[in-house]
C-alpha positions as a Markdown table, in Angstrom:
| # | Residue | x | y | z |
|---|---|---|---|---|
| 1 | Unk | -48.9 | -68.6 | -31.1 |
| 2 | Unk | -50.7 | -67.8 | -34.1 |
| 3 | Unk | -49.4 | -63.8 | -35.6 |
| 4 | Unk | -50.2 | -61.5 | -38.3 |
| 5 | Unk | -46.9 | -60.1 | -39.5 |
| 6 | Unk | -43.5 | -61.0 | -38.5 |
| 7 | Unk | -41.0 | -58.1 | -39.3 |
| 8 | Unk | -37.1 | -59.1 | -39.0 |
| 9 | Unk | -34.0 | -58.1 | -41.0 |
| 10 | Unk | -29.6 | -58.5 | -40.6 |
| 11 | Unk | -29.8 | -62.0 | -40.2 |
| 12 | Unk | -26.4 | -62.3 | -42.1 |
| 13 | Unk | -27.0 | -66.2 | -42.8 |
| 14 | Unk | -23.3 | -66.7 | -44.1 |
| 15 | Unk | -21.4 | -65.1 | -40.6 |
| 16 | Unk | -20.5 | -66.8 | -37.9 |
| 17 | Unk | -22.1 | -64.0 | -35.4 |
| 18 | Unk | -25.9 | -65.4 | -36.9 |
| 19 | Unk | -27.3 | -66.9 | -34.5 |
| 20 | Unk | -30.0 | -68.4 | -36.4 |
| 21 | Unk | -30.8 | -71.0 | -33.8 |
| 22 | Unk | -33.0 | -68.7 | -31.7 |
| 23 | Unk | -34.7 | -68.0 | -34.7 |
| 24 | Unk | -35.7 | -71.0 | -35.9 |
| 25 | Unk | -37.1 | -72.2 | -32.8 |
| 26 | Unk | -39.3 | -68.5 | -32.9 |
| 27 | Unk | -40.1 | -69.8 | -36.3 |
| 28 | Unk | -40.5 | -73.6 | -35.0 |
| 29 | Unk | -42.9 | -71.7 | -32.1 |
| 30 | Unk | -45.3 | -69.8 | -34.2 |
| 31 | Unk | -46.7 | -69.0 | -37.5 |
| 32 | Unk | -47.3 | -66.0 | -39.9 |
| 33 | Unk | -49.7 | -64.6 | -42.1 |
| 34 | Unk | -47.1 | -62.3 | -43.5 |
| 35 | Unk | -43.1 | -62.4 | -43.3 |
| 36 | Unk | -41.2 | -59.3 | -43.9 |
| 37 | Unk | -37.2 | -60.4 | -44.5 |
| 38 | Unk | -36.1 | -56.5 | -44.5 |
| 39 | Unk | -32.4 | -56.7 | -45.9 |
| 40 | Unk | -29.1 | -58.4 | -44.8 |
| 41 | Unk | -31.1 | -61.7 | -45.0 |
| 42 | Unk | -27.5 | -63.4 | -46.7 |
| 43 | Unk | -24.3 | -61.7 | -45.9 |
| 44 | Unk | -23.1 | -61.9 | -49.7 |
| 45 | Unk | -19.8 | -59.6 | -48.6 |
| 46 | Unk | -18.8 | -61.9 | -45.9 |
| 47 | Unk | -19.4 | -65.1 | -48.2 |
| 48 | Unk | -16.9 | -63.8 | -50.5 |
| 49 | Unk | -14.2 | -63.1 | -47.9 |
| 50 | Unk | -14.9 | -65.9 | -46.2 |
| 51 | Unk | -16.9 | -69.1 | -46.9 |
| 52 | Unk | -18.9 | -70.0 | -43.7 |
| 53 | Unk | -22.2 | -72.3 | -44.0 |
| 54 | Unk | -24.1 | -74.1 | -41.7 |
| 55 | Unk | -26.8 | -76.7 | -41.9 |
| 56 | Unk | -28.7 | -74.4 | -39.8 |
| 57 | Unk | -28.8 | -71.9 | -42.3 |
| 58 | Unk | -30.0 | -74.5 | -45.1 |
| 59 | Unk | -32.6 | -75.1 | -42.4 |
| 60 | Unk | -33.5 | -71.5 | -42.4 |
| 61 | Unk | -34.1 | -71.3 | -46.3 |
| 62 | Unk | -35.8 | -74.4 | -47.1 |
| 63 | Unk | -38.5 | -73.3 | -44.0 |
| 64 | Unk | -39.1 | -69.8 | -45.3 |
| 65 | Unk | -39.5 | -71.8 | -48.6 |
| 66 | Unk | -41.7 | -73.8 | -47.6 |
| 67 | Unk | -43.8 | -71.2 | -45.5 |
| 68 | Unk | -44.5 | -69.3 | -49.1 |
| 69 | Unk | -45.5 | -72.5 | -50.7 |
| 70 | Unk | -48.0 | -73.1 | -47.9 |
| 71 | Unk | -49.3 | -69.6 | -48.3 |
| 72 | Unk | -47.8 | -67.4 | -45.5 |
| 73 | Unk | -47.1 | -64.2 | -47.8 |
| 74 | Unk | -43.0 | -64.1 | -47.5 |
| 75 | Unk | -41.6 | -60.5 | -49.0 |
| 76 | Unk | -37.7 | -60.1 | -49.4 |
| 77 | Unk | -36.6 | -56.1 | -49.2 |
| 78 | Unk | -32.5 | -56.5 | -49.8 |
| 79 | Unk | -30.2 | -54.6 | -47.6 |
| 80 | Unk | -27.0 | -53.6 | -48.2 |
| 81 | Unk | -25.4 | -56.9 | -47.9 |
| 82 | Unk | -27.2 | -58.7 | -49.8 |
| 83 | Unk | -27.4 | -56.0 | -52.5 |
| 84 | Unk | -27.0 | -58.3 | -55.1 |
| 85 | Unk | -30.4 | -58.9 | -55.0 |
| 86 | Unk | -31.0 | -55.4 | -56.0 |
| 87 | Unk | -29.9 | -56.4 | -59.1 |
| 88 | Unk | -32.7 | -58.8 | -59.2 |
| 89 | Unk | -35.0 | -55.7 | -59.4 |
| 90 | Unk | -33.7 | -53.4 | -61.6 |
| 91 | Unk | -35.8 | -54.1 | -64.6 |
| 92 | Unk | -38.4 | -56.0 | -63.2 |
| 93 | Unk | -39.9 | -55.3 | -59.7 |
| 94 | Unk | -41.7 | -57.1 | -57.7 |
| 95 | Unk | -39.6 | -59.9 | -58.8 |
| 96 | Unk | -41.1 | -63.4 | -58.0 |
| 97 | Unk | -38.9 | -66.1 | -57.1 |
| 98 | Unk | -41.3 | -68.8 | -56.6 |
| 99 | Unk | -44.0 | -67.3 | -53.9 |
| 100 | Unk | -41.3 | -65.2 | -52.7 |
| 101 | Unk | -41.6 | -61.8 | -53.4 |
| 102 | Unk | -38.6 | -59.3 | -54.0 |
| 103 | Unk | -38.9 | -55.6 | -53.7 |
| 104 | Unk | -37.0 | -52.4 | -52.3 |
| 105 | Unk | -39.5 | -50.6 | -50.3 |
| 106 | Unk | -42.8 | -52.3 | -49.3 |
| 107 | Unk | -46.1 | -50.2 | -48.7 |
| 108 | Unk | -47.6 | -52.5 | -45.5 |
| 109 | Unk | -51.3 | -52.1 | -44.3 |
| 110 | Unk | -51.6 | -52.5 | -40.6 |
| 111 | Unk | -54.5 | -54.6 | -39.1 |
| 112 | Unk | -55.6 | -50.9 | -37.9 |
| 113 | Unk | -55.4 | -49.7 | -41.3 |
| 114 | Unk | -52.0 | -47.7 | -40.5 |
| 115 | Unk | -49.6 | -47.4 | -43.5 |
| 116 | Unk | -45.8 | -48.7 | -43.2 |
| 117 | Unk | -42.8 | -47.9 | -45.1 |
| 118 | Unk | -40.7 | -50.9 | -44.9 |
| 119 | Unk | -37.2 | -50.6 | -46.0 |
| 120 | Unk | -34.2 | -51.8 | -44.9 |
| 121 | Unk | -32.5 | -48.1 | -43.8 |
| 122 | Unk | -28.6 | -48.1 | -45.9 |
| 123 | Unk | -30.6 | -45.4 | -48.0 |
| 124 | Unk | -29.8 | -43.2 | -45.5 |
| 125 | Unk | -26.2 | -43.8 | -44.7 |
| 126 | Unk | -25.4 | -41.8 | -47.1 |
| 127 | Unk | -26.1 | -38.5 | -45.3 |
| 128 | Unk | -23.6 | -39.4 | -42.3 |
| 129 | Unk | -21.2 | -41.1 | -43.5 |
| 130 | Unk | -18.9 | -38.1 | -42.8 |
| 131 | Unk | -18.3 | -39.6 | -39.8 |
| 132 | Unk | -15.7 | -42.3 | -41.8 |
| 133 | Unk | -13.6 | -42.9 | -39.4 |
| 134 | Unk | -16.4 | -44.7 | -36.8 |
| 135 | Unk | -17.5 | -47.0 | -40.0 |
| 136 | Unk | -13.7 | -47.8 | -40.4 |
| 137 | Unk | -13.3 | -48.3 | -36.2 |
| 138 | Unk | -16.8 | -50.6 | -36.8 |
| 139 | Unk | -15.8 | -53.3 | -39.4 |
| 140 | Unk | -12.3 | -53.8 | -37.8 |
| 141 | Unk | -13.4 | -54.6 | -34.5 |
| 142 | Unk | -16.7 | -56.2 | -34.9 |
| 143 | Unk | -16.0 | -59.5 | -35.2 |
| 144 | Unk | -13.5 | -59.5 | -32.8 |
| 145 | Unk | -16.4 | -58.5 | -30.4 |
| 146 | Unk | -18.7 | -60.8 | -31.8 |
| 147 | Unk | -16.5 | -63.3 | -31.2 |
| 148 | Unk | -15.5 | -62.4 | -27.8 |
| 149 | Unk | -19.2 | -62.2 | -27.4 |
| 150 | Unk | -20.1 | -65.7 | -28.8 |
| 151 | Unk | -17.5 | -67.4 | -26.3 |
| 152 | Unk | -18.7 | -65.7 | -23.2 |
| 153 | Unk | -22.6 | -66.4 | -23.9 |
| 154 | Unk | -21.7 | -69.9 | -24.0 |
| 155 | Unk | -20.2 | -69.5 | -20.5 |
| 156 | Unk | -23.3 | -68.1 | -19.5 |
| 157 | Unk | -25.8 | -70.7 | -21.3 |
| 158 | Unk | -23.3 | -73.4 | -19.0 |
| 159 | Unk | -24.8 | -71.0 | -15.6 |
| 160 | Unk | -28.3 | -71.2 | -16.9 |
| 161 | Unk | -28.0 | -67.6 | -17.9 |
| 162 | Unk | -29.7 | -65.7 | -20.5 |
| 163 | Unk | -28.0 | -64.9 | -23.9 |
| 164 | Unk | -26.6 | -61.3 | -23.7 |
| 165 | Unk | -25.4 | -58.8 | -26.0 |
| 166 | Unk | -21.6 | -57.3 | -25.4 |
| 167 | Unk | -21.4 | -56.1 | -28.8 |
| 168 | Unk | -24.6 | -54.2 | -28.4 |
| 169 | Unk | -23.9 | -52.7 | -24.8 |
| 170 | Unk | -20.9 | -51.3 | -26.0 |
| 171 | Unk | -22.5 | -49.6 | -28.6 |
| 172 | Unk | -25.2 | -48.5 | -26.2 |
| 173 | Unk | -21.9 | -46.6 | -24.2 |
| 174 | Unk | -20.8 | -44.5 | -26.9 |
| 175 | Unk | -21.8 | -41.2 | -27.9 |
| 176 | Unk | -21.1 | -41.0 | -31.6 |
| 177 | Unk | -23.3 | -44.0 | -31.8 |
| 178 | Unk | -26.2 | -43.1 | -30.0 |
| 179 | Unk | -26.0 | -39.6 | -32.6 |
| 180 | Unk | -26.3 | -41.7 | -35.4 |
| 181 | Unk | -29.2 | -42.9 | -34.0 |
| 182 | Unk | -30.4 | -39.8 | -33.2 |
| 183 | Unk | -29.7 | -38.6 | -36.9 |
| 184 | Unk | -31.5 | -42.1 | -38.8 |
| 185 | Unk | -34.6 | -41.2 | -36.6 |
| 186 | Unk | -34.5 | -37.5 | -37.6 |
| 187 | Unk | -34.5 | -39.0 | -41.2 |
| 188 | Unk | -36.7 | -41.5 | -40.8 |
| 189 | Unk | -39.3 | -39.2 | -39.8 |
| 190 | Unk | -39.1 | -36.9 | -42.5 |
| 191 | Unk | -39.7 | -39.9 | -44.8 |
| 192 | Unk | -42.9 | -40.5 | -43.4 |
| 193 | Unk | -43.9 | -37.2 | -42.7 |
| 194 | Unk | -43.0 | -36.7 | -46.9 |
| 195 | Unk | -44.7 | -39.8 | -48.0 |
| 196 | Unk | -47.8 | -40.0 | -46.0 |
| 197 | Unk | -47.1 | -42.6 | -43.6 |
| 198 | Unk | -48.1 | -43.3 | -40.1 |
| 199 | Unk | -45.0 | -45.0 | -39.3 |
| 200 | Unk | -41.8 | -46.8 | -40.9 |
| 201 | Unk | -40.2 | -50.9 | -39.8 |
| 202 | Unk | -36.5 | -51.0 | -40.8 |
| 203 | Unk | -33.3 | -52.5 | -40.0 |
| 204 | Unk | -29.8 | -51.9 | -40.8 |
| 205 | Unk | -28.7 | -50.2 | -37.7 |
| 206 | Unk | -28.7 | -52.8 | -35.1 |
| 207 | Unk | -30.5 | -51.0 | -32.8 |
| 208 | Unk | -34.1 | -52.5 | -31.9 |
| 209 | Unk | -36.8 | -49.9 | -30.6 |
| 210 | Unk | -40.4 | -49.1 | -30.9 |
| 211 | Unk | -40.7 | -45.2 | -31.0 |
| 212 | Unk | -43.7 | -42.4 | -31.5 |
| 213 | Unk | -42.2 | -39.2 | -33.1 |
| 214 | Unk | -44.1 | -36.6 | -34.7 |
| 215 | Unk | -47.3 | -39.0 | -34.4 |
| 216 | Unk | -45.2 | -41.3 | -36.1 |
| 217 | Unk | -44.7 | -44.8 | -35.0 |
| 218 | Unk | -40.9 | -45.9 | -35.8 |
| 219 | Unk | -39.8 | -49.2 | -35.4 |
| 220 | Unk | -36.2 | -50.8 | -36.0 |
| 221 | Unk | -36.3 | -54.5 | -35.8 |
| 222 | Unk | -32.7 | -54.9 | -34.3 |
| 223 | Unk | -31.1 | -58.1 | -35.7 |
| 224 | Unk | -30.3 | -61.8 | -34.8 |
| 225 | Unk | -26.2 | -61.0 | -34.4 |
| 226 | Unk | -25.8 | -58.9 | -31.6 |
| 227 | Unk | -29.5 | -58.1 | -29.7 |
| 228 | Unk | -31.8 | -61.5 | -31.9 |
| 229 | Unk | -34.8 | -59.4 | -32.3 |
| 230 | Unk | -37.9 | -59.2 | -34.0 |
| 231 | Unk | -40.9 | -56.9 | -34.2 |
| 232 | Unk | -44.6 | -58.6 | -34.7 |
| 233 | Unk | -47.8 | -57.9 | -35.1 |
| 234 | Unk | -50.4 | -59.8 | -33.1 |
| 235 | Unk | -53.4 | -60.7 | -34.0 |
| 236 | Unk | -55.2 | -57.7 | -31.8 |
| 237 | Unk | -52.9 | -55.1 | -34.1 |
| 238 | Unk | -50.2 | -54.5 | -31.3 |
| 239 | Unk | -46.6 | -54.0 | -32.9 |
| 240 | Unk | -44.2 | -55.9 | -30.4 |
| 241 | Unk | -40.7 | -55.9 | -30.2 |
| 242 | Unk | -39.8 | -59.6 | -29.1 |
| 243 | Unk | -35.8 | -60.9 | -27.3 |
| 244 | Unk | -36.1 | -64.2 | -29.5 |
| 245 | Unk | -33.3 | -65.9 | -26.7 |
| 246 | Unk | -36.2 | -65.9 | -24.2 |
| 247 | Unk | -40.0 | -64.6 | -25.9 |
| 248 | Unk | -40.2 | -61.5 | -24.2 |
| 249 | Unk | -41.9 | -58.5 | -24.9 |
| 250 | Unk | -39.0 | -55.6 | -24.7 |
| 251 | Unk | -41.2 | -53.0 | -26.3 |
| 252 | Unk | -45.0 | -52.3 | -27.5 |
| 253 | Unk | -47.0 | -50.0 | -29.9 |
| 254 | Unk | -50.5 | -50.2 | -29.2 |
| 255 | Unk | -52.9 | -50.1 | -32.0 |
| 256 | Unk | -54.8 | -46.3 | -32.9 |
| 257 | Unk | -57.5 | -46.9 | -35.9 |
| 258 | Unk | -56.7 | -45.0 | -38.8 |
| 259 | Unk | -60.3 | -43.4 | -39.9 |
């Protein structure tokens, strides 16, 4: 299948929890026009704790490499662990590596002519992270569950079963969670709303959706850790959110011309 924009950010290449198989296979599946990497591409914090690298991941690089060089427009917008790359762009932005081009916010222009703010979202952390003790509760027991969670898919894969998310049910179960949610959307809006755009693609949270608030179209791509999402836009100018274990459509913005 042939698509206009693929839209997907916290890979974390570098972690164990990356399940960048399902991805490349998406990847294998289809091609792009455009590819939107929309932070947490490389997990440079966990690299430094602890060295973890798979051929898969080289895999991963050299394709997306060789996708710019064969003219699919590839734009890198770093996230918050792969920040380093922020550095990149300090005095010079865009910065061009190769094809590839680095930037912190892109301005996208929808088939339909809608404008998106693409960013990867740990701007906005800032403004709730009173809540310090649920980051703290977070990193500590994250990769325990992601663990647990890797182990028990592959008892399911043995059944025939479907890949499925623990880490992101349990999330799904607590309130505190679902108020940060609440609270990036509130702020997400307000961006929009502030900067003349019909709707904004980000990342960072973990939490995949397709939502209309305010007349604005927010989308959060999820992540290929815990949920291995994506958001695309099809050649028609639908915005889909696609499960990448099993191609299906979990979500859909249909297109509204912008005159």
């Amino acid at each position: 299948m042939h698509y206009h924009s693929l839209f997907i950010s916290d890979i974390h290449l570098g972690t164990k929890q990356c399940h960048i198989e399902y991805l490349l296979k998406f990847l294998h599946d289809n091609t792009f026009n455009n590819v939107f990497l929309i932070g947490d591409t490389i997990d440079f914090h966990s690299l430094s704790r602890n060295w973890y690298w798979s051929q898969d991941h080289n895999t991963f690089i050299q394709k997306i490499l060789r996708m710019s060089r064969k003219g699919t427009h590839v734009v890198i917008i770093p996230g918050n662990h792969d920040i380093i790359l922020r550095e990149w762009i300090k005095e010079i932005s865009p910065f061009f590596f190769g094809d590839i081009v680095i930037v912190e916010e892109f301005e996208y222009l929808s088939i339909h002519n809608q404008k998106f703010l693409l960013l990867h979202g740990d701007k906005y952390d800032g403004i709730i992270r009173s809540m310090h003790w649920l980051y703290w509760l977070g990193d500590k027991t994250y990769s325990v569950i992601t663990d647990i969670n890797t182990l028990y898919n592959k008892i399911r894969k043995l059944f025939g079963q479907d890949y499925w998310s623990l880490s992101s049910y349990l999330k799904s179960q607590v309130k505190e969670t679902i108020q940060i949610i609440n609270k990036f959307d509130e702020l997400v809006t307000h961006e929009c709303t502030y900067k003349n755009y019909d709707g904004i693609i980000y990342g960072h949270t973990h939490t995949p959706y397709i939502k209309t608030i305010n007349n604005k179209i927010i989308m959060n791509d999820g992540d290929v850790c815990e949920n291995v999402t994506c958001i695309i836009e099809t050649m028609s100018g639908k915005f889909q959110l696609i499960k990448m274990t099993n191609n299906s459509i979990l979500q859909e913005s249909f297109p509204t011309s912008v005159k």
